[in-house]
N, CA, C and O atoms as a Tripos MOL2 file, in Angstrom:
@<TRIPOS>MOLECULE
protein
  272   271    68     0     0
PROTEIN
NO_CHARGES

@<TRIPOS>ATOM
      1 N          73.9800  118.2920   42.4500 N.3       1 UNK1
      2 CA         72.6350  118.2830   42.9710 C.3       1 UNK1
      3 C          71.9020  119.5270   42.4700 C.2       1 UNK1
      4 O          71.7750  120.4590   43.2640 O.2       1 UNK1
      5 N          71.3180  119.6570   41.0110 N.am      2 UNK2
      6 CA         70.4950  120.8060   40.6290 C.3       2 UNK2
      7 C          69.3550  120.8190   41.4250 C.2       2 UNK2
      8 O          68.8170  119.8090   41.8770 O.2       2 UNK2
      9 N          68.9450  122.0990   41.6140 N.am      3 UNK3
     10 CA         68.1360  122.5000   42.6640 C.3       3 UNK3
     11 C          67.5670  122.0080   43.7870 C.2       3 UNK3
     12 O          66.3950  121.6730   43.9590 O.2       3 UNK3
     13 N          68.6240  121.9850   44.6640 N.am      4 UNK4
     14 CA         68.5210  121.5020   45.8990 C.3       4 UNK4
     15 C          69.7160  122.2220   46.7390 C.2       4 UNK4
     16 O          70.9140  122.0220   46.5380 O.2       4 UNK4
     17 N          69.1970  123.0520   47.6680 N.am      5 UNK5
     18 CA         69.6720  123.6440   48.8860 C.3       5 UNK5
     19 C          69.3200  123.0080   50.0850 C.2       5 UNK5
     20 O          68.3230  122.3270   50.3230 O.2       5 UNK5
     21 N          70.6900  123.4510   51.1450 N.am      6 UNK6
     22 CA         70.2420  122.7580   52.4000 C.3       6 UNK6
     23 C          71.1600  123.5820   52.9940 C.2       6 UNK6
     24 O          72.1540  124.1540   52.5460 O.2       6 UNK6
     25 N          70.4410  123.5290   54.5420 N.am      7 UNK7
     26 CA         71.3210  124.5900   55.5050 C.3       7 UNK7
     27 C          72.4120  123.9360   56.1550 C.2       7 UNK7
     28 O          72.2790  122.7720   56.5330 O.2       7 UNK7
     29 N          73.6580  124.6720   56.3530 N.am      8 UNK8
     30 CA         74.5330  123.9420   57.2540 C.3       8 UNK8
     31 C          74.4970  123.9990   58.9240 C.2       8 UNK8
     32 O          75.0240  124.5980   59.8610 O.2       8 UNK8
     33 N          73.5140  122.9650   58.6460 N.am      9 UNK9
     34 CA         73.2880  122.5930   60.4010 C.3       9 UNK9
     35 C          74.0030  121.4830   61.3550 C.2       9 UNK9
     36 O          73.6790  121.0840   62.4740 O.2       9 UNK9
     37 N          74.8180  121.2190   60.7250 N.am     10 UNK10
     38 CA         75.8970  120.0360   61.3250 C.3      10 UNK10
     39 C          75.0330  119.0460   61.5880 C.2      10 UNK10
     40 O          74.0760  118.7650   60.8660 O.2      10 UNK10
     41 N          75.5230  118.1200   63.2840 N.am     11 UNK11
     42 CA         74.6130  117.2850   63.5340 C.3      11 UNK11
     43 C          75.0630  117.3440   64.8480 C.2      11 UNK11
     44 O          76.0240  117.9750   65.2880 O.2      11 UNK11
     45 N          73.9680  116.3430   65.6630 N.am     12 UNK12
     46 CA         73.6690  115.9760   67.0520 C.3      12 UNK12
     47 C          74.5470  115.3880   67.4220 C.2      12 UNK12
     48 O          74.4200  114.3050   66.8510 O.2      12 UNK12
     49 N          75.7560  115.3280   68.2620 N.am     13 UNK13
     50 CA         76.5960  114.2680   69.0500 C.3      13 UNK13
     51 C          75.0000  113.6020   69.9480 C.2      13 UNK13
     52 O          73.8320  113.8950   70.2020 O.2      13 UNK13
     53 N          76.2100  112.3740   70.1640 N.am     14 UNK14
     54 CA         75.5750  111.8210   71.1490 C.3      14 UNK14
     55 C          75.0090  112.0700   72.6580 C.2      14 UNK14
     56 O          73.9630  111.7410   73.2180 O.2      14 UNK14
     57 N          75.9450  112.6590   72.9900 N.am     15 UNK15
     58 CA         75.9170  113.3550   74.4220 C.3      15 UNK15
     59 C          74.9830  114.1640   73.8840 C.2      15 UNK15
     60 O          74.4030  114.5100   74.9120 O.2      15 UNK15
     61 N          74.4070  114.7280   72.9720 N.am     16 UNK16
     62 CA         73.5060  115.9980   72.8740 C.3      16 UNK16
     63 C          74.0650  117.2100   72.1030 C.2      16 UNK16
     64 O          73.5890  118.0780   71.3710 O.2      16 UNK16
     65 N          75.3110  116.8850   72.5980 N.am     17 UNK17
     66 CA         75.9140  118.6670   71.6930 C.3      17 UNK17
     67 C          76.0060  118.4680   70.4020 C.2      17 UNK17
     68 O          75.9400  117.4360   69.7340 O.2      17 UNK17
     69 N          76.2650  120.2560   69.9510 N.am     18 UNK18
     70 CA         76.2360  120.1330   68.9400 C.3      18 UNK18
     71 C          77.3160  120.3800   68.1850 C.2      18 UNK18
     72 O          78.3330  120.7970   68.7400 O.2      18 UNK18
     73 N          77.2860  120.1570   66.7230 N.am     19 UNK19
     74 CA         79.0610  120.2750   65.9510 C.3      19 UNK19
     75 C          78.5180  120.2490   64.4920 C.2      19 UNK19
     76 O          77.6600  119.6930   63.8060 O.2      19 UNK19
     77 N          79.8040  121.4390   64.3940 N.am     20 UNK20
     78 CA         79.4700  121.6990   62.8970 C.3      20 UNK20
     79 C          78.6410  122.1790   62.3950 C.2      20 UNK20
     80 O          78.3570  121.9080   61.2290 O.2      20 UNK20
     81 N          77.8990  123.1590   63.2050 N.am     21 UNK21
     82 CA         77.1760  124.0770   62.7170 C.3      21 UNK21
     83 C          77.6220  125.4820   61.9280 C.2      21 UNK21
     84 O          78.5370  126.1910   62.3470 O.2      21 UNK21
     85 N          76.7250  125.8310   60.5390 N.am     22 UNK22
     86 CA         77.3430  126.3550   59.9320 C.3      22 UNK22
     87 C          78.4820  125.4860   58.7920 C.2      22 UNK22
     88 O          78.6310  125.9130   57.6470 O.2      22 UNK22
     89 N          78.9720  124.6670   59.1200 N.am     23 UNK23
     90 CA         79.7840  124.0510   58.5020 C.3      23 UNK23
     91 C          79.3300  122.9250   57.2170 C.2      23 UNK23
     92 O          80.0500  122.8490   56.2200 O.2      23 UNK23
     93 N          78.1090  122.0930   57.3430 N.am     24 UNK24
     94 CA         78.0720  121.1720   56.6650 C.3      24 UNK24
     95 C          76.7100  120.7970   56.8410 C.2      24 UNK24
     96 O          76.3310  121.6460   57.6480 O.2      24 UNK24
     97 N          75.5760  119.9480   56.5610 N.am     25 UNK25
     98 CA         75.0150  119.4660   56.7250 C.3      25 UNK25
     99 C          74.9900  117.8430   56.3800 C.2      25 UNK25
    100 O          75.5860  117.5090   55.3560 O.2      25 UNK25
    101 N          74.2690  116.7010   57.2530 N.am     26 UNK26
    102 CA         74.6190  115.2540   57.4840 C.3      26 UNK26
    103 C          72.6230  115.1150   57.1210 C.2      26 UNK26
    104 O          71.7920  115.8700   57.6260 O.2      26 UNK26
    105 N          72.4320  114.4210   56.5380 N.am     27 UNK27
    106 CA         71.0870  113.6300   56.4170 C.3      27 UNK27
    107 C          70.9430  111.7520   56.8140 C.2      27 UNK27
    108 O          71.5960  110.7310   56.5970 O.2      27 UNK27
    109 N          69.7110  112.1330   57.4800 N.am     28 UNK28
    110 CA         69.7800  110.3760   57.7460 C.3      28 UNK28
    111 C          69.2040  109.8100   56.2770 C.2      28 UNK28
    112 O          68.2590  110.2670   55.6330 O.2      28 UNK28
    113 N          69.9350  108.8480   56.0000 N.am     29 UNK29
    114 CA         69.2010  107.9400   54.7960 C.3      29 UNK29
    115 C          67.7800  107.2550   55.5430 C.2      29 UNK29
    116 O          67.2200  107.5070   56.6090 O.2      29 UNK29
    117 N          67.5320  106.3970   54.5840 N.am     30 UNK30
    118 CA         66.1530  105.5950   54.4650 C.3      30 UNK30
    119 C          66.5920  104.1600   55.2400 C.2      30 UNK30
    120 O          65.9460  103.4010   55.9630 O.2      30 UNK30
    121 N          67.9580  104.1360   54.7680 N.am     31 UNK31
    122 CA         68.2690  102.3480   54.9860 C.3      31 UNK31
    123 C          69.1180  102.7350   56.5500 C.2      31 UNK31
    124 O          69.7980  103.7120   56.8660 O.2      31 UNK31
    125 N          68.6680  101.3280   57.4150 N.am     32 UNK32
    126 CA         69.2850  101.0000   58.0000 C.3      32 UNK32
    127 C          70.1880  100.3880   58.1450 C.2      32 UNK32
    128 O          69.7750   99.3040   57.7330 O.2      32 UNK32
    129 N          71.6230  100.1580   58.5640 N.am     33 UNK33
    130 CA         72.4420   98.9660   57.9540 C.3      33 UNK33
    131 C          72.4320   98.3220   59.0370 C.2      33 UNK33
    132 O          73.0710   97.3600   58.6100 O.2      33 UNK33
    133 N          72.2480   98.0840   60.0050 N.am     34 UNK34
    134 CA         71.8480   97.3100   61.4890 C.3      34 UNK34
    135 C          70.9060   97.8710   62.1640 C.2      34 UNK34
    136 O          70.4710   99.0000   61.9360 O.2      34 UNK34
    137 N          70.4710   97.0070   63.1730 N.am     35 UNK35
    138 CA         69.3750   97.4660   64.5920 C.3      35 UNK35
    139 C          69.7210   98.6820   64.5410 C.2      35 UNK35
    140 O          68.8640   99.4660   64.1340 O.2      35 UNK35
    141 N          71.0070   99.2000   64.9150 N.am     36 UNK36
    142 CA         71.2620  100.2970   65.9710 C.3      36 UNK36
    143 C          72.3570  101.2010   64.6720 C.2      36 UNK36
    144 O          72.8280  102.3060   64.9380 O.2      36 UNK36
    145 N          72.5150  100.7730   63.8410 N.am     37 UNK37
    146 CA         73.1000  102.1290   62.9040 C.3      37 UNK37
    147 C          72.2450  102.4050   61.5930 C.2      37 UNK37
    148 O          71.6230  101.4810   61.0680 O.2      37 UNK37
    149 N          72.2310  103.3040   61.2310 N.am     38 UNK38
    150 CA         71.9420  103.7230   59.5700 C.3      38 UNK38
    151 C          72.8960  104.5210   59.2920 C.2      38 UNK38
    152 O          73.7410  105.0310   60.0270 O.2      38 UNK38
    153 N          72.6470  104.6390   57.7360 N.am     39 UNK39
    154 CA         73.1380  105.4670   56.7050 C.3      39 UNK39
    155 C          72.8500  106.8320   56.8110 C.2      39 UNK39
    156 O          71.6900  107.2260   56.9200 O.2      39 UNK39
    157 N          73.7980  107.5710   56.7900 N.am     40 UNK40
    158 CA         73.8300  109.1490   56.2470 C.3      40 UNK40
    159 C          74.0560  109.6850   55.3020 C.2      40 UNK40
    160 O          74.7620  108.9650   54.5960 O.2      40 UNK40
    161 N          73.7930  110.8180   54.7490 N.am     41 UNK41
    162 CA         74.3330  111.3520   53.6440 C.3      41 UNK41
    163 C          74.9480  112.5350   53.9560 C.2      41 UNK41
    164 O          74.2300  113.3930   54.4700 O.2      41 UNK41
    165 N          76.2590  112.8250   53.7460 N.am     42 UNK42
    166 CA         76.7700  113.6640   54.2040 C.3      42 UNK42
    167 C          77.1830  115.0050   52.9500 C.2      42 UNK42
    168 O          78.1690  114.6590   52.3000 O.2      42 UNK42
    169 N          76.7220  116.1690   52.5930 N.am     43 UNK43
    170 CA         77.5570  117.2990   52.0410 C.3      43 UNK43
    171 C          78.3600  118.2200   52.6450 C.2      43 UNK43
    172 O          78.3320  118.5740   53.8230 O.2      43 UNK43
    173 N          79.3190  118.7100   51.4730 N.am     44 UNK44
    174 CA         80.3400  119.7230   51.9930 C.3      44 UNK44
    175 C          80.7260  120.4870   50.7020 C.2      44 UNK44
    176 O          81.0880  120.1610   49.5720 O.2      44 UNK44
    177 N          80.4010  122.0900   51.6160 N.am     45 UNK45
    178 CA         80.5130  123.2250   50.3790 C.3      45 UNK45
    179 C          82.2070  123.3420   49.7780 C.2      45 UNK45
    180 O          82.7260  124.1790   49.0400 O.2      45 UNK45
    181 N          82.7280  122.2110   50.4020 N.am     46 UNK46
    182 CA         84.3530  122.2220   49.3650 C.3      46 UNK46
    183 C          83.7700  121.2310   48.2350 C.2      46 UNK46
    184 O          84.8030  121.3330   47.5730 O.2      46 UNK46
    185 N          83.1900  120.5860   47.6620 N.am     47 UNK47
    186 CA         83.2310  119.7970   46.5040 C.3      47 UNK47
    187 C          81.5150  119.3980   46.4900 C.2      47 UNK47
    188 O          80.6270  119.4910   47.3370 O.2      47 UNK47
    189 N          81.5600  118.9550   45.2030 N.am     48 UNK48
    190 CA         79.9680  118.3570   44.5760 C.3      48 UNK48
    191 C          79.5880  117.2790   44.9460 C.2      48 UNK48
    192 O          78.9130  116.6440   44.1350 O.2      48 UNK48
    193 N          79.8540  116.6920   46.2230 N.am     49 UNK49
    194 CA         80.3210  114.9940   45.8970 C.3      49 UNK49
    195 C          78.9540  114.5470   47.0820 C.2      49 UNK49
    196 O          78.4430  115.3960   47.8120 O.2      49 UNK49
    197 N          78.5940  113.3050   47.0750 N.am     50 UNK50
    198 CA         77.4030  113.3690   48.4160 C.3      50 UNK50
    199 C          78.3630  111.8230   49.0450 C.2      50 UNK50
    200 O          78.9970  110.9390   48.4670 O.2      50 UNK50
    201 N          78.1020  112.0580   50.2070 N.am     51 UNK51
    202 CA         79.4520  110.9610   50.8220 C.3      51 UNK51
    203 C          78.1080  110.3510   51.5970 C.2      51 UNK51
    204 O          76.9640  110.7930   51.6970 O.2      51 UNK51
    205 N          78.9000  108.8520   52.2240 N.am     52 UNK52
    206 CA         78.0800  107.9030   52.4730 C.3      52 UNK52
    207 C          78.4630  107.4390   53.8460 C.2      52 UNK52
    208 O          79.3470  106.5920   53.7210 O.2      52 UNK52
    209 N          78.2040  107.6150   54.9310 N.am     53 UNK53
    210 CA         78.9430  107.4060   56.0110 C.3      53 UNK53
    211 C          77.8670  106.1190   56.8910 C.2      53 UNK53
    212 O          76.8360  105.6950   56.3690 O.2      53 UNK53
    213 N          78.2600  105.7540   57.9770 N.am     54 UNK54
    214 CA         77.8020  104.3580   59.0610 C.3      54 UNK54
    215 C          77.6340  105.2740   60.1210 C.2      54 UNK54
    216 O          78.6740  105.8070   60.5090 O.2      54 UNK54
    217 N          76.3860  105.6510   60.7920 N.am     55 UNK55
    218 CA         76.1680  105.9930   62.1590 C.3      55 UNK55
    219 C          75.1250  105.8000   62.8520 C.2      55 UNK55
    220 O          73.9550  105.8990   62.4830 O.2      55 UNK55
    221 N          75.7730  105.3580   64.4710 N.am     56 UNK56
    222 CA         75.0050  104.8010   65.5670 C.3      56 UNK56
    223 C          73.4930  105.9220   65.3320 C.2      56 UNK56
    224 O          73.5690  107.1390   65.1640 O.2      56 UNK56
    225 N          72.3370  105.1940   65.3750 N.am     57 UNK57
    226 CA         70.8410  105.8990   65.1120 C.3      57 UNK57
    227 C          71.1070  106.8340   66.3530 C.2      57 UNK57
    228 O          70.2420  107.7090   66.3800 O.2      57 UNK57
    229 N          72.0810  106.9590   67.4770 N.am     58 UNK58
    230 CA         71.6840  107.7760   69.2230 C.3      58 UNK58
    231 C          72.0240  109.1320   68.4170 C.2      58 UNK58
    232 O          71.5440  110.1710   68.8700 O.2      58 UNK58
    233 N          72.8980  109.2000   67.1390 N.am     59 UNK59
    234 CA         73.1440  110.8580   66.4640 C.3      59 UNK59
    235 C          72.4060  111.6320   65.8710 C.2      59 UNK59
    236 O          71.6910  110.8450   65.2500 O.2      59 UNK59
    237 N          72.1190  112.4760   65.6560 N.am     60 UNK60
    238 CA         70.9090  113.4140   65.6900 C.3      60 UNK60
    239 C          71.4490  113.9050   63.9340 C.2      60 UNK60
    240 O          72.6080  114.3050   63.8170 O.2      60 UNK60
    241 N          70.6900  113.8460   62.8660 N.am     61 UNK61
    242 CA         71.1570  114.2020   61.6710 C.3      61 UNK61
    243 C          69.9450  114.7940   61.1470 C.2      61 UNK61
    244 O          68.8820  114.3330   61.5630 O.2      61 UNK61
    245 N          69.9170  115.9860   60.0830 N.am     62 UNK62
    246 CA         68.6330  116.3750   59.5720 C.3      62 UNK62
    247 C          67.7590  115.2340   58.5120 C.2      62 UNK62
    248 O          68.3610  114.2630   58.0520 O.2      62 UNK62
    249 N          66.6940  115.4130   58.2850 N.am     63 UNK63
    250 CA         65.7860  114.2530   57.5080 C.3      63 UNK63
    251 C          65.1280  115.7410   56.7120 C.2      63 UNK63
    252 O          64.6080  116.7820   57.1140 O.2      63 UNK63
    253 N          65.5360  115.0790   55.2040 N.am     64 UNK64
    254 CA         64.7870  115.6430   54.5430 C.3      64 UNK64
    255 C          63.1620  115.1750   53.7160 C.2      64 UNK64
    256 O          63.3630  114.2190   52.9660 O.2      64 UNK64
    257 N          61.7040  115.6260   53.7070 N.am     65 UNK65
    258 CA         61.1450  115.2230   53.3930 C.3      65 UNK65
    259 C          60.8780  115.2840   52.3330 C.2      65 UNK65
    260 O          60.8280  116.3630   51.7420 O.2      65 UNK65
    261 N          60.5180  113.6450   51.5280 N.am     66 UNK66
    262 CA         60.2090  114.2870   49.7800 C.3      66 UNK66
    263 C          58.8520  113.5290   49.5390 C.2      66 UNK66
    264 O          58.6090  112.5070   50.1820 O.2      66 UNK66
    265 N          57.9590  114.0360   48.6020 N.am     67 UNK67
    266 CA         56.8800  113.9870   48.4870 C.3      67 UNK67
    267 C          56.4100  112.4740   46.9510 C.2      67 UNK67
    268 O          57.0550  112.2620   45.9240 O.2      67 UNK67
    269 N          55.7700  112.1150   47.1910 N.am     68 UNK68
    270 CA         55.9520  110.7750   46.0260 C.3      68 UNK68
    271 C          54.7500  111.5430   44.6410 C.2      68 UNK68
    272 O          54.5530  110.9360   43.5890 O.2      68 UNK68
@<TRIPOS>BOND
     1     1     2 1
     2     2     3 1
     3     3     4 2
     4     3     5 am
     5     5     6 1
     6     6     7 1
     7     7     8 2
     8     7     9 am
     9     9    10 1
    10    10    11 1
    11    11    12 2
    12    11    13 am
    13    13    14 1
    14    14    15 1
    15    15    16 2
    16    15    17 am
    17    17    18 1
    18    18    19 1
    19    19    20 2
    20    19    21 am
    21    21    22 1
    22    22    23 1
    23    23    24 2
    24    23    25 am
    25    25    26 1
    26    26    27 1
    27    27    28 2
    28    27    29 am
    29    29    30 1
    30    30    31 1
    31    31    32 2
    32    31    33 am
    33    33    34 1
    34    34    35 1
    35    35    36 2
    36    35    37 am
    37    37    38 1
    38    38    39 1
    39    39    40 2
    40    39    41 am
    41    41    42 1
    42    42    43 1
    43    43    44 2
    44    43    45 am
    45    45    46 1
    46    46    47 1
    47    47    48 2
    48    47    49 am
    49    49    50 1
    50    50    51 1
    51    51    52 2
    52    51    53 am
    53    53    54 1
    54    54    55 1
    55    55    56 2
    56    55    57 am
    57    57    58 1
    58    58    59 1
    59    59    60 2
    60    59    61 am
    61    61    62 1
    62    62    63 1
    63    63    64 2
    64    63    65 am
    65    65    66 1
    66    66    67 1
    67    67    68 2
    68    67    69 am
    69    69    70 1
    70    70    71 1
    71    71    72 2
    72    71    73 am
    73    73    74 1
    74    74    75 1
    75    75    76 2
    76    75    77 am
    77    77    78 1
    78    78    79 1
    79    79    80 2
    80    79    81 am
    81    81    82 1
    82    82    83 1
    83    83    84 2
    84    83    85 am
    85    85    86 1
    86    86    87 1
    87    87    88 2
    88    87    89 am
    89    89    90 1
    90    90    91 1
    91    91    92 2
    92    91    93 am
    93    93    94 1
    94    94    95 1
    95    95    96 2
    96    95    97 am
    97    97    98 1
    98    98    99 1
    99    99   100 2
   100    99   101 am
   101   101   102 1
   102   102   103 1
   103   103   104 2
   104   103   105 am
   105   105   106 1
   106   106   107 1
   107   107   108 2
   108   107   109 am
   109   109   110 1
   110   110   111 1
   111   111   112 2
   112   111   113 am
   113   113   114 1
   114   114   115 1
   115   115   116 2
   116   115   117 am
   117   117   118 1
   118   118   119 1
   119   119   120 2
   120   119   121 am
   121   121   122 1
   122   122   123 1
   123   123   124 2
   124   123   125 am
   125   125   126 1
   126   126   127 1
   127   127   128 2
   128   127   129 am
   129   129   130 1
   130   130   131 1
   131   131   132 2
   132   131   133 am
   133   133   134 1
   134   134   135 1
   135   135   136 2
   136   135   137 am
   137   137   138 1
   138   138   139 1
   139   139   140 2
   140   139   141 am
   141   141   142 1
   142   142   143 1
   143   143   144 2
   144   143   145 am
   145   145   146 1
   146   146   147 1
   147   147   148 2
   148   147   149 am
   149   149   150 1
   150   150   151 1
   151   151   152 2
   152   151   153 am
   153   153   154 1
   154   154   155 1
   155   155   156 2
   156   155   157 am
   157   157   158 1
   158   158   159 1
   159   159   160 2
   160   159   161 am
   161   161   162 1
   162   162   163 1
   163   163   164 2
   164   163   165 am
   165   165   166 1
   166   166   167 1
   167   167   168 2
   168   167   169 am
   169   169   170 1
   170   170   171 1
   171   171   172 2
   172   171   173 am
   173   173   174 1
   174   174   175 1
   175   175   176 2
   176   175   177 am
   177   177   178 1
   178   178   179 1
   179   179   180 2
   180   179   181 am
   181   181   182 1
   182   182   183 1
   183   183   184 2
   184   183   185 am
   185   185   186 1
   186   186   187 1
   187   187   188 2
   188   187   189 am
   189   189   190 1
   190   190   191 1
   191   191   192 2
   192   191   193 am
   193   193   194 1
   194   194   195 1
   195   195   196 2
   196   195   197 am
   197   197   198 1
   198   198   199 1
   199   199   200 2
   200   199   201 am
   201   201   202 1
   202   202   203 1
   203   203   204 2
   204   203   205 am
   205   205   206 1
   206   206   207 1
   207   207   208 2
   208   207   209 am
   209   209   210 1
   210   210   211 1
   211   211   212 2
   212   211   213 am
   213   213   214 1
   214   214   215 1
   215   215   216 2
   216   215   217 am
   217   217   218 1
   218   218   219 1
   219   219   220 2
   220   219   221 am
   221   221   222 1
   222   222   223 1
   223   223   224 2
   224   223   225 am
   225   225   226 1
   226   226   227 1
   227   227   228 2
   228   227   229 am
   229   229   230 1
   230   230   231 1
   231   231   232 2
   232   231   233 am
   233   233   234 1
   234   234   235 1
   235   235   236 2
   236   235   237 am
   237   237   238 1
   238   238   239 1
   239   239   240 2
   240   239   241 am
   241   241   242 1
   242   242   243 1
   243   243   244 2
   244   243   245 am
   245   245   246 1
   246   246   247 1
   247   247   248 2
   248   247   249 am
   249   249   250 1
   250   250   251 1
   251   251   252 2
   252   251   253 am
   253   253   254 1
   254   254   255 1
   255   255   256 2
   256   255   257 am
   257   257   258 1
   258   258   259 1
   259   259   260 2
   260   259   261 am
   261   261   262 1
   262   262   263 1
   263   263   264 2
   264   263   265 am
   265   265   266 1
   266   266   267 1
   267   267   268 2
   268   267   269 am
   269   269   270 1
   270   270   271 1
   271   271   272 2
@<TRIPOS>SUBSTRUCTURE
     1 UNK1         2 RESIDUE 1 A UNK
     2 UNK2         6 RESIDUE 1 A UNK
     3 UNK3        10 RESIDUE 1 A UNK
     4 UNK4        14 RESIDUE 1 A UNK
     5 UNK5        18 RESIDUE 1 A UNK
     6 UNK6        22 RESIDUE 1 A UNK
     7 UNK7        26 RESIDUE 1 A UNK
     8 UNK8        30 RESIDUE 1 A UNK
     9 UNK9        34 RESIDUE 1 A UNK
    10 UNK10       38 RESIDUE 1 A UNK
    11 UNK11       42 RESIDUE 1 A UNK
    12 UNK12       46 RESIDUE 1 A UNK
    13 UNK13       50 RESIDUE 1 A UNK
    14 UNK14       54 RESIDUE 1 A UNK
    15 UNK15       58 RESIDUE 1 A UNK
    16 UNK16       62 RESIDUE 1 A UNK
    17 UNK17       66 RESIDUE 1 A UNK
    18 UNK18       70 RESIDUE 1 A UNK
    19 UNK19       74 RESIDUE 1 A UNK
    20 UNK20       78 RESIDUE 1 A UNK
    21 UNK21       82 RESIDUE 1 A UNK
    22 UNK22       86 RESIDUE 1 A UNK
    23 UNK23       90 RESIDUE 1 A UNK
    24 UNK24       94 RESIDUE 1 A UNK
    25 UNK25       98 RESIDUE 1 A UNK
    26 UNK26      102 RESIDUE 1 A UNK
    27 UNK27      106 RESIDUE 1 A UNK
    28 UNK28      110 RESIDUE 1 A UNK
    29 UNK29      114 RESIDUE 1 A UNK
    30 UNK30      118 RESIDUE 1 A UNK
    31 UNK31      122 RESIDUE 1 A UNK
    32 UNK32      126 RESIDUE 1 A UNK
    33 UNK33      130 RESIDUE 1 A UNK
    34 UNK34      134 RESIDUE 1 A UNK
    35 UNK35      138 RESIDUE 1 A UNK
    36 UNK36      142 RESIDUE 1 A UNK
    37 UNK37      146 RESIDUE 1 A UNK
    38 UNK38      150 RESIDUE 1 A UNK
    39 UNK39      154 RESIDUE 1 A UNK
    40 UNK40      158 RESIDUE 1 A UNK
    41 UNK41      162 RESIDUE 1 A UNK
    42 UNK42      166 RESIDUE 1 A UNK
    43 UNK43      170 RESIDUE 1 A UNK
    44 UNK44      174 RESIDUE 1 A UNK
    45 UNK45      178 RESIDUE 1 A UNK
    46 UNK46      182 RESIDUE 1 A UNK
    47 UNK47      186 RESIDUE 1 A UNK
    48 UNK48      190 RESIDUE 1 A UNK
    49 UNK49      194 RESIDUE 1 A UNK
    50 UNK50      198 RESIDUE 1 A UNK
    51 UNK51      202 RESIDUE 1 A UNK
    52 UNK52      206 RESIDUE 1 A UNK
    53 UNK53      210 RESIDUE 1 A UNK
    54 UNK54      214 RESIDUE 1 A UNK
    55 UNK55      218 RESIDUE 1 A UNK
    56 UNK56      222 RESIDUE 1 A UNK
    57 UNK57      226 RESIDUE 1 A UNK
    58 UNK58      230 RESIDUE 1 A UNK
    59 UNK59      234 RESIDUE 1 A UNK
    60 UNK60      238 RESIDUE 1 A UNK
    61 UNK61      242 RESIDUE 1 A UNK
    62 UNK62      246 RESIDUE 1 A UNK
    63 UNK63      250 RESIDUE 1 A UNK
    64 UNK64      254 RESIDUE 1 A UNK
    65 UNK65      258 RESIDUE 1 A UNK
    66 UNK66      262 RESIDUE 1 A UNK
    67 UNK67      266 RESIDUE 1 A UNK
    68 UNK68      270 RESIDUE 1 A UNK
């Protein structure tokens, strides 16, 4: 990912708390894959890789904005 930084702000449990802060940062995708889940994008400062995970929309993940 050339030039692109992001903070490691973990994400929102459900209950509200929080996890993984400092540790990683989780982005909500665009697509929904049901009513009640979407797509994330998940990084981690061990490898280059952008991972693709399934989670219930009640989890709290950062949204990054990009401009058209």
């Amino acid at each position: 990912l050339v030039g692109f930084s992001a903070l490691l702000a973990g994400y929102r449990y459900t209950n509200g708390s929080f996890y993984d802060l400092g540790s990683y940062p989780s982005f909500w995708s665009s697509s929904a894959s049901s009513s009640s889940d979407a797509w994330s994008r998940d990084l981690y400062t061990s490898d280059s890789a952008v991972y693709r995970y399934n989670y219930n929309k009640a989890f709290g993940f950062s949204v990054r904005c990009l401009r058209d």
